[in-house]
N, C-alpha and C positions, 0 to 999 in steps of 0.2 A: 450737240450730239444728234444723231441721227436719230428721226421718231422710229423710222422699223425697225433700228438696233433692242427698241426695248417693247418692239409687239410680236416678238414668237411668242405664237401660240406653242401650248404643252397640251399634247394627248396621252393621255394616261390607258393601259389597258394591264389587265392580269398577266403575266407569265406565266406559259405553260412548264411546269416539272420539269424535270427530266423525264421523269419516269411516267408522263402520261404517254398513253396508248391504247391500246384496243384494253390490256386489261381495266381501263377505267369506265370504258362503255359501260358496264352495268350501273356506276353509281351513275351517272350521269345519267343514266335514262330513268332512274327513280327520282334523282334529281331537280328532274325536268316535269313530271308529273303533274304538280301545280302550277298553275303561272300566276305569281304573284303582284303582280300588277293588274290583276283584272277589274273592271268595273266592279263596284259593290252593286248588289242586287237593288237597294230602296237610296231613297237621295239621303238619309240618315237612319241609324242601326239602331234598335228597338232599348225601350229604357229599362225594361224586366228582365230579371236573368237569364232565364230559361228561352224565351225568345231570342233574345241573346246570343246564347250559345248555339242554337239551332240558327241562327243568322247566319255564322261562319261556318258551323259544320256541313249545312247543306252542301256550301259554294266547294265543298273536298271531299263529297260523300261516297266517290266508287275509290278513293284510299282508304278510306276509315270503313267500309265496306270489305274493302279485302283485308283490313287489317283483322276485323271481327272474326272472319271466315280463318285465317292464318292463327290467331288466337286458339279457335274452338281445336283444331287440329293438334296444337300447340300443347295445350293443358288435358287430353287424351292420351295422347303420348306420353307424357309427364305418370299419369295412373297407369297407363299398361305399361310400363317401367315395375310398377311396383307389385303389379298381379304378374309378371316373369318371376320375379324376386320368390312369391309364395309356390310357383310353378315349378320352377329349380328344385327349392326344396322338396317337393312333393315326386318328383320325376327320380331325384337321386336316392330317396327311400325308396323305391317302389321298384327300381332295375338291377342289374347287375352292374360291377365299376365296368367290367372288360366290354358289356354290350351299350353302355349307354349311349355314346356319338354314334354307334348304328342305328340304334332304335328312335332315339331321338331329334337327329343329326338336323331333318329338315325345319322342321319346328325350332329346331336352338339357333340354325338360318335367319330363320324371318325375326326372332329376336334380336339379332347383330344387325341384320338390316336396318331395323326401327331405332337402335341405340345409334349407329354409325352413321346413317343416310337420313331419313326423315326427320330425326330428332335434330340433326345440326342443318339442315334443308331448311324447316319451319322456322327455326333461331336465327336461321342468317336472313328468313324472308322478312322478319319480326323485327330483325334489329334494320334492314334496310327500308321499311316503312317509316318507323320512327326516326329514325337520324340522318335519312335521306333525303325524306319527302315531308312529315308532318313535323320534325321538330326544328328545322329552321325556314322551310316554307307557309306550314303555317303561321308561323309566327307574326313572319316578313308582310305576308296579307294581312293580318289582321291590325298591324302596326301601320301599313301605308294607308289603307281605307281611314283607320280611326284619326290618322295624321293629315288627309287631306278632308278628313270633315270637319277637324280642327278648326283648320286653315280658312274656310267658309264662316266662323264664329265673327259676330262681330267687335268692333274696337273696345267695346267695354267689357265682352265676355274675359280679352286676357288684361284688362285694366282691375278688374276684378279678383286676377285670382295670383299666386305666385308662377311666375315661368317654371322652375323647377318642378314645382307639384303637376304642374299640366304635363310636363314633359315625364316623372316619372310614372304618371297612369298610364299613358298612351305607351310605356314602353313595359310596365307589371300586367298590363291586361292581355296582351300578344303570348307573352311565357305561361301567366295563371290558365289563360282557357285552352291552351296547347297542352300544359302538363295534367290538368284535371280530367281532359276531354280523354287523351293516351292512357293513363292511369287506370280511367275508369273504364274503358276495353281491358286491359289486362287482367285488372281484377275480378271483371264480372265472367269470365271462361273459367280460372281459377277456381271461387268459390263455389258456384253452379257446378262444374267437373268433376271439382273433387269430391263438394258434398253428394252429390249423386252416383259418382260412381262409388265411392268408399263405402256408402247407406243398402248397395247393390251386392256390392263383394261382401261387406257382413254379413248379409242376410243368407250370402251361396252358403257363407260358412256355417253359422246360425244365428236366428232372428234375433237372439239375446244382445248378439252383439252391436245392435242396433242402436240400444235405448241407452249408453252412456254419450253415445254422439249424437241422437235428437236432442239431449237433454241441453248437450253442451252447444247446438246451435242456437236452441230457443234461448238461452242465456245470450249468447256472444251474438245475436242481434238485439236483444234488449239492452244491452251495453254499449252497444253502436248507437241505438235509438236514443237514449237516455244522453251520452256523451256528445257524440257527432254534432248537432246541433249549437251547442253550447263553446263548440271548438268555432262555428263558422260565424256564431253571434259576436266573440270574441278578437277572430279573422279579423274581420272586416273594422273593429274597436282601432287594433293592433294595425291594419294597412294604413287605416287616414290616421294615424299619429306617423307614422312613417313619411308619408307623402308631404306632411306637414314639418317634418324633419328637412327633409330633400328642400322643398321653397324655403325654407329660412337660411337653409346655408347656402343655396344658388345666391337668392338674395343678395347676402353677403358677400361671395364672388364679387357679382356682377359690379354694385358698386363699392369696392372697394376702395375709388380713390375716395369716396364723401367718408370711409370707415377711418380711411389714415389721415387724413386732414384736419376730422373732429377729433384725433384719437381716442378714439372710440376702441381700440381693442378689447378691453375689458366686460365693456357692453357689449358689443357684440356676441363675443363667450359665451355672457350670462346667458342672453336671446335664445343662443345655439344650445345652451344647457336646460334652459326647461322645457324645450324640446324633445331632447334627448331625453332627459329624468322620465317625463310624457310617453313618450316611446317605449321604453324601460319598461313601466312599470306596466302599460298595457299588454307586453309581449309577455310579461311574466305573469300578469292573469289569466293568458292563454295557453302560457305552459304550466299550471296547476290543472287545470282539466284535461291536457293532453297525461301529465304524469298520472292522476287517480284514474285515467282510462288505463292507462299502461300496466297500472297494480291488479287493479279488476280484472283483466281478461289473464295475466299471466298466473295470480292464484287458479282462475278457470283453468285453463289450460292443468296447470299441474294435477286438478283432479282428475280431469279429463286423461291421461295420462295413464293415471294409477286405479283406476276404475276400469278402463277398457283393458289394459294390461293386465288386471286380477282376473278378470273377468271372463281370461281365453284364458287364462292357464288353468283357471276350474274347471271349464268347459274340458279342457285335455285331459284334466285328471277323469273327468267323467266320461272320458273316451265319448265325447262329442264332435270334436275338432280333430282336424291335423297340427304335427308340430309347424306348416306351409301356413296354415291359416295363423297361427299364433305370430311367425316372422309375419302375416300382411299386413295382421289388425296393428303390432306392437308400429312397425313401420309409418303404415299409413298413417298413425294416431302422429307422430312425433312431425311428421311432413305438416300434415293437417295446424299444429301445433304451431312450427316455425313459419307456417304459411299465414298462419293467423296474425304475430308478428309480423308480417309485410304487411297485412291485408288492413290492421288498425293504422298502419305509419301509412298507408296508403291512402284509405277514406283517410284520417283525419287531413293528409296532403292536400287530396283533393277538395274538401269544405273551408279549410285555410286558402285555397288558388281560389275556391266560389266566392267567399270572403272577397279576396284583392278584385276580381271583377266586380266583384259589387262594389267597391270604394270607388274602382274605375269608371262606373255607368254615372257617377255622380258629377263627372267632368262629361264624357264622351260623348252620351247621349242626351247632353241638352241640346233642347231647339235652337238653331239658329235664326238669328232673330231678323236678319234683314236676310229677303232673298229674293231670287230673279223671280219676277210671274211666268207662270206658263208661256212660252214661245215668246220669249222676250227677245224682241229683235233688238239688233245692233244700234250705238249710237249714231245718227250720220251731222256731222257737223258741216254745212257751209258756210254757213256764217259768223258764227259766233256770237249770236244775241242770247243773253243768260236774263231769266226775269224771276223773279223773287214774287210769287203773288198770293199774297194775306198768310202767309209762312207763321206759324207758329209753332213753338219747341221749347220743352223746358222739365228734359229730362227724366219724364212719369210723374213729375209733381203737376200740380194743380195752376200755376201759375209760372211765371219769370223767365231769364237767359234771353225769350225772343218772342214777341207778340206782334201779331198782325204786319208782317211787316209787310212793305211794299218796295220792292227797289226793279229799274230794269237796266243792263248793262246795254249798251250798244255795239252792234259787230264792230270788233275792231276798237273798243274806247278803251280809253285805261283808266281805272279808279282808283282811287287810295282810300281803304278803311279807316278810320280814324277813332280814338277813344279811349276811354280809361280802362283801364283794365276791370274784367268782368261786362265790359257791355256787350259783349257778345259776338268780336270780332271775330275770333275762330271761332266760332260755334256755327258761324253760318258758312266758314268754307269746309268745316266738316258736312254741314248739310247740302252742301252743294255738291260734293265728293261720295257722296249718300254713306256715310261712316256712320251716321243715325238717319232713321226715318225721320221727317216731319211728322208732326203729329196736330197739323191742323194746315190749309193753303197745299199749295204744289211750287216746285221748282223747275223750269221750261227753260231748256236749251234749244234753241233755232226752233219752240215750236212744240215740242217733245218734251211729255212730263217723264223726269228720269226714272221717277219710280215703275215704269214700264219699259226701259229698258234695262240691256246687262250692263248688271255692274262693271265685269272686266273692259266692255265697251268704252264703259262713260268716263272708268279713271284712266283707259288708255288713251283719250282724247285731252288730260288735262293733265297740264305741267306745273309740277309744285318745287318750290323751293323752299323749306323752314328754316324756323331761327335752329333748333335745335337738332342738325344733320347727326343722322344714327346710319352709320356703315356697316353692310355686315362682313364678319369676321372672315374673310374670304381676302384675293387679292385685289391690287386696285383696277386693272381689267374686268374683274369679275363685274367689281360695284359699277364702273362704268357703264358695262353692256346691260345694265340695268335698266338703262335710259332706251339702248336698246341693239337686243339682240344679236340680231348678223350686221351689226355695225363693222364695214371694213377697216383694215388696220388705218387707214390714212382720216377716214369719220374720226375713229378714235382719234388722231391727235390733233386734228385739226380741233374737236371741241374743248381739250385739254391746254391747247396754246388759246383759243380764244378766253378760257376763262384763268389765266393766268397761270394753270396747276405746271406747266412744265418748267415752271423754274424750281419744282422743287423733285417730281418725280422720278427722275433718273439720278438723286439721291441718295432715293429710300433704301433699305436692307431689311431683313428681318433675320429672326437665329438660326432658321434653317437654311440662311445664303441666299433665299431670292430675291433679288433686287429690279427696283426701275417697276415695270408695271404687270410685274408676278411677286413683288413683294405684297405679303399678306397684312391687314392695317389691323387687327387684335381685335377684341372685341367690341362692337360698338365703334370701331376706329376709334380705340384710344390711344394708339400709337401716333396718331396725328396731332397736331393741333388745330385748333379751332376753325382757324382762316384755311388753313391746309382742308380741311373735310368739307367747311362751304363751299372750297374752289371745286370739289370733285364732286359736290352738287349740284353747282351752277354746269362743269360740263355733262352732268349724268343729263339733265332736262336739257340742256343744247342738243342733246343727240336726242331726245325723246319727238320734241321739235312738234308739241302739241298745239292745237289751236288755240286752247285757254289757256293760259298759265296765271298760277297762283304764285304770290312772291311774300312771306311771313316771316319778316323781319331776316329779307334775304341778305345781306349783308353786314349785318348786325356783328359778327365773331371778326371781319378784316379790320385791319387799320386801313386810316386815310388815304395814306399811300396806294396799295392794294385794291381800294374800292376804286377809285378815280383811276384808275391802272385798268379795272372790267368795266368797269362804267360805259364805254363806249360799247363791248360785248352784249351788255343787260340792256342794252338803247335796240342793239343787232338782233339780239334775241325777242324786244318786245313787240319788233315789227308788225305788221297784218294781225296780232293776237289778239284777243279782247284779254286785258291785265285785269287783276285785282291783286293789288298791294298792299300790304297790311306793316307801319311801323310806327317805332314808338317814337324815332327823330324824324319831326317832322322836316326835317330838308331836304330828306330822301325822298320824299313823296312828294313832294309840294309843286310838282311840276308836272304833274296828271293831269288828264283832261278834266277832270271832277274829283271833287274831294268829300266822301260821305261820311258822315260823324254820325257815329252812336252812343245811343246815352241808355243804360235799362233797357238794351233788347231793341230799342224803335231809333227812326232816323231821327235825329234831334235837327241838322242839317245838313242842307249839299250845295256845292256850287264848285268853282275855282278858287283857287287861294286867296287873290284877289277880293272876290266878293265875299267872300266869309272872312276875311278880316277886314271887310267892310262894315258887316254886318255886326260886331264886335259881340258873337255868342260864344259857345264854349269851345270851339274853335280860334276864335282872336285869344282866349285866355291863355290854351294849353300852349299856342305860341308864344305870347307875351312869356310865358312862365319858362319854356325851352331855351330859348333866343335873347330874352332881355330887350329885345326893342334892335339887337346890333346884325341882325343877319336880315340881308334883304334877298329877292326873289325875281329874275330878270322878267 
């Protein structure tokens, strides 16, 4: 078959409605308002709450700006609603029926105006703030920053922690400071408005009617004070049992096949369930303080109520008030009342979202621990001489993995790592790939200690192959241009026939019908086999086509057949490279320029195959013991 039959590319873009048009310009231009792609202001987001949230809010402060200002308008409106209400009645005692739209006519105007025009003007500007602009573009910022400072963490930040839980902070912190941050403008126009304006209108009426609503605020902030706290201590208890929930059932996902193999279903459950129990039982210590808030203010309230209500119709009997003033107070007091209701579900919303940020800061805003120096120039390789000099590593402990060591590759030489497991063979091409710092000596490629240049440089100059190929869940194109980028369609199959993968790719399918190399390999390529994911390894680094190349137990998952089938490929590819090989059959290697064996971190020996099965040390053994004495070495 034909290789471009199975390299159309697929461009994917939105369809437009039908029904877009010019009526959609408005959302669209609020839409547009954030860009949520922009640089984050610091190279990592502040580890304190409140820093925090002021980190993001800045970066969208003439939205949240206008939103305040649209707010204050907003909850104005709302109270002069309710002072027309007392006004009405006050105007239709006081006129005759036949003269009132005359006398009154202009004035009952500008009230329709404000119920008809402004009041739904403010509401539509209110709801296009929030649902257009702050509550999926904030979000989206605050998600992509925290996602690409992730992504900067190093190898053991996510060796460290559950994939799951990382991925569910990074996606609870974008919603929590969005919804707390919105919340907390609406509410604060609200209570300020109202308590001030209602505290104003009592008072036109009479002062009296003052002192059942001071009494009931001084309360229903000691109740907020008293409670609130105790909701967002609890939050935050209740978030990381969650998030801890979320990593043990990814967990389990992910591998799945080592769950059904051990059948382990059972176990697993159990895993999943005192998690859940965990979760349970935190979330329910958070909903007894949210309930005994909820009894407290609603008793309040009721007095509230039945005090300021007595309290005008005295006042009337005492021909104090009007029956206008008795409909504001009774009015305003029930608004006040139901508002208070929003206002508890509100704050405690918002100290429950402080809460999940704060569970989140405990992922997001750790330091990254390897990073570029200031004006870290690029790697430049011409030669490819790689030198190991007095290198020590051994993982923050005090000793072990690798001491002193001394190795130098030569441009262009190919080596074979050699040794027992645990001496430290991968340990030192992760140091090499700067996945951990050295922590004692430097590492010098053509000259250039790596720790002073960029990262992205140094592992775009170096080509790896592992035993253990992890594809991502994507299509097999995708994982390919991995290797690299605007690889032409004919790159593409030209690396794919070199490393044997085309006898099998224009095979493949997956359940949504794409086949050949828009078929998608599952997670981790577990749709493939073994041999199948090395072959799409070996062509990823063919088209990478780096100077150094790493090879760790690159052939290890094919059969015989198969290897000796790319063998001649892996010969093509190791050309002009300096190699380092790393396997555990030694026959694969044994044909290197130099063969290095470690023992505990240090060289124990080097030479060629020859002289170190001359020299009969732990090298002649691990052969003897592979081979039996029957496989020779031309």
């Amino acid at each position: 078959m034909s290789g471009r039959r199975f390299f159309r590319r697929r461009s994917y873009r939105l369809k437009e409605s039908p029904c877009a048009g010019e009526e959609l310009m408005l959302y669209r231009r609020f839409e547009k308002l954030i860009d949520i792609f922009r640089d984050a202001p610091t190279a990592a987001p502040p580890d304190r709450v409140l820093p925090f949230y002021t980190y993001y809010l800045k970066q969208v402060w003439p939205s949240f700006a206008v939103l305040l200002i649209v707010g204050l308008f907003g909850a104005l409106i709302e109270v002069a609603l309710f002072s027309y209400l007392s006004r009405i009645i006050d105007l239709t005692q006081g006129t005759p029926n036949v003269d009132f739209f005359k006398v009154h006519g202009v004035e009952l105007a500008w009230m329709a105006v404000v119920a008809l025009i402004l009041r739904p003007l403010f509401l539509a500007l209110h709801d296009l703030l929030v649902h257009q602009t702050l509550s999926p573009s904030l979000t989206s910022l605050i998600r992509w920053q925290n996602h690409s400072y992730v992504l900067k963490q190093s190898l053991n930040f996510f060796q460290n922690d559950f994939a799951g839980r990382i991925a569910q902070r990074i996606m609870q912190t974008g919603n929590s400071l969005r919804d707390s941050a919105v919340q907390a403008v609406d509410a604060l126009w609200h209570v300020l408005i109202y308590a001030i304006s209602s505290l104003v209108l009592f008072a036109e009426a009479d002062w009296r009617l003052m002192i059942p609503l001071l009494t009931w605020i001084a309360a229903f902030i000691g109740a907020l004070y008293y409670f609130v706290p105790r909701v967002k201590e609890r939050s935050v208890v209740s978030s990381d049992a969650r998030s801890k929930l979320m990593g043990r059932i990814v967990d389990g996902y992910t591998n799945i096949t080592t769950l059904k193999l051990f059948a382990h279903t059972n176990f697993e459950q159990q895993y999943a369930r005192e998690a859940i129990k965990e979760q349970t039982e935190k979330a329910q210590l958070a909903g007894r303080v949210v309930t005994s808030m909820d009894v407290a203010i609603t008793s309040m309230n009721g007095l509230l109520i039945v005090s300021t209500t007595g309290l005008a119709l005295w006042l009337w009997t005492q021909s104090l008030i009007t029956v206008g003033a008795i409909a504001l107070a009774t009015g305003l007091v029930i608004r006040i009342v139901n508002m208070s209701g929003w206002i508890m579900w509100v704050v405690t919303g918002i100290f429950e979202n402080i809460g999940m940020v704060q569970d989140g800061l405990q992922t997001i805003s750790q330091p990254v621990s390897i990073t570029d120096r200031e004006q870290a120039k690029p790697l430049n390789v011409a030669r490819g001489e790689v030198r190991f000099d007095h290198v020590d590593f051994h993982y923050g402990k005090k000793s072990g993995i690798i001491g002193d060591l001394n190795l130098t590759i030569k441009p262009g030489e190919k080596i074979g790592l050699i040794g027992p497991s645990g001496a430290g063979k991968s340990t030192l091409v992760n140091l090499l790939l700067r996945l951990y710092d050295v922590q004692g000596g430097r590492i010098l490629i053509d000259g250039q200690n790596i720790a002073e240049v960029g990262q992205e440089s140094l592992r775009e100059r170096i080509g790896m192959i592992t035993q253990d190929t992890s594809l991502l869940h994507r299509s097999i194109r995708d994982n390919l241009l991995y290797g690299k980028p605007d690889a032409t369609d004919a790159e593409l199959w030209e690396a794919v026939h070199k490393a044997r993968a085309d006898e099998f790719i224009p095979l493949l399918s997956d359940s949504e019908g794409r086949t050949g190399f828009d078929a998608h390999v599952g997670e981790r390529g577990v749709k493939l086999s073994g041999g199948q994911r090395q072959r799409i390894a070996i062509a990823r680094v063919l088209l990478k086509d780096a100077p150094i190349l790493i090879m760790d137990e690159a052939t290890s998952a094919l059969d015989s057949e198969v290897e000796a089938a790319i063998q001649e490929s892996l010969e093509t590819l190791m050309q002009g490279k300096t190699v380092i090989a790393i396997a555990h059959r030694l026959s694969t290697i044994a044909r290197m320029d130099r063969l290095v064996v470690l023992e505990k971190g240090k060289i124990a020996e080097a030479g060629s195959h020859a002289e170190l099965l001359a020299h009969g040390g732990l090298y002649a053994r691990l052969w003897q013991h592979q081979t039996g004495g029957f496989v020779g070495i031309d």
